[in-house]
N, C-alpha and C positions, 0 to 999 in steps of 0.2 A: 388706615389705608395701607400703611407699610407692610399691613399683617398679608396681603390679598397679593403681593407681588411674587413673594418667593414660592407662596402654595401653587399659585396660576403657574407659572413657569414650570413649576415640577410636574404639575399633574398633563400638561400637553405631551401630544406624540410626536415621537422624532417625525420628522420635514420625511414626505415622500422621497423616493429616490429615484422611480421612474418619471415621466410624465404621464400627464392625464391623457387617454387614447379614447379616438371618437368613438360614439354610440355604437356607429357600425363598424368598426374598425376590420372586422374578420369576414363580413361579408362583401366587404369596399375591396379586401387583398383576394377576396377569392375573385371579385370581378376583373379584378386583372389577371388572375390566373385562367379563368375563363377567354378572356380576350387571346392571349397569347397561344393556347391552346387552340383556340377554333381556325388561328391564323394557319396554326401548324395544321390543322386536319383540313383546310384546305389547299394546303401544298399538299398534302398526301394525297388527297381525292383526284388533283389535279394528275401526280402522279401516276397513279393507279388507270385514270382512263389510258395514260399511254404505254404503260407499262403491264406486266406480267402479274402473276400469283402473290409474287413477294410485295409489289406494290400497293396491291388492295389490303393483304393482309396489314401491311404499317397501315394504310386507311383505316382498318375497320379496327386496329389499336390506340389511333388518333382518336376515331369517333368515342371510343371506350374512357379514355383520357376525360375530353370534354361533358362526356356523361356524368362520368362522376362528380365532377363541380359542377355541373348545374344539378345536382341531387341537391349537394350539400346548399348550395343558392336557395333549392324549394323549402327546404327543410329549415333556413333561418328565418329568422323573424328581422324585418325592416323594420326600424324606428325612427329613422332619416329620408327626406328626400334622395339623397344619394343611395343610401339602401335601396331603396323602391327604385330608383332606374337600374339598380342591380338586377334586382329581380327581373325588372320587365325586359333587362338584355338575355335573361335565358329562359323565358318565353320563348322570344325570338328566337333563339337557337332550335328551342322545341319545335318548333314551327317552318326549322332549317331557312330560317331569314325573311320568311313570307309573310309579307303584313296582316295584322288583326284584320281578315273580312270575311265573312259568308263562303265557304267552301265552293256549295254548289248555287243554283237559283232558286231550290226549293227550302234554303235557309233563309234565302232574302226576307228582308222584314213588306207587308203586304200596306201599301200606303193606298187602298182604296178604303181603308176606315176614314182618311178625311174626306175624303169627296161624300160620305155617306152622312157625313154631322151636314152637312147644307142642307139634306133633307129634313132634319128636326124641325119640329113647330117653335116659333120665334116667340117670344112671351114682351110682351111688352111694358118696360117699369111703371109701377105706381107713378103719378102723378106727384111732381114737389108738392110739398103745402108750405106755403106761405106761412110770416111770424103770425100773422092776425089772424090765420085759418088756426093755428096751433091754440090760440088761445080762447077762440068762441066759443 
């Protein structure tokens, strides 16, 4: 057993140096890049209504900004629940903060399919059979 001490120890690799970093690590930093971003391209827009040429233009270099981290958002892969609300915060952006629903009423989903199953013809089950029926 003595033989297995000195080999074992030698043959290991030196101790990390860093820490271990989460799954999503890069796309969790981009979602705060994101966030701070959208805050800022909403003071610009804010801006911009009250202000001149030069105002819209920072807007429309705000908007510019924030696009590009939500590219780089679409373009990751989530492997975390927090990844994944990463992602679905820039959606939302895409969407410029308007919730997941049906645009117009001609997207709406048509709920007179259920009123139409009451029309089907009703079947009615077999009959139990009984232990003694089973075995006659």
């Amino acid at each position: 057993m003595d033989q297995f001490g000195p080999r074992r120890d030698a043959a290991r690799s030196a101790p990390l140096e860093s820490p271990p970093q989460p799954l999503d690590a890069h796309l969790i930093a981009d979602g705060e890049a994101l966030e701070a971003a959208w805050q800022a391209e909403i003071r610009a827009m804010i801006a911009a209504r009250r202000g001149g040429g030069e105002a819209r233009t920072a807007a429309q270099a705000a908007r510019g900004e924030s696009e590009a981290i939500v590219r780089r958002i679409e373009a990751a892969r989530a492997l975390t629940l927090d990844g994944h609300k990463v992602k679905a915060r820039a959606e939302t952006w895409r969407r410029d903060g308007a919730p997941l629903a049906p645009a117009t009423a001609d997207d709406q989903q048509d709920d007179g399919v259920w009123t139409d199953m009451a029309d089907l013809p009703r079947y009615d089950a077999p009959a139990r059979r009984t232990a003694t029926a089973a075995f006659a």
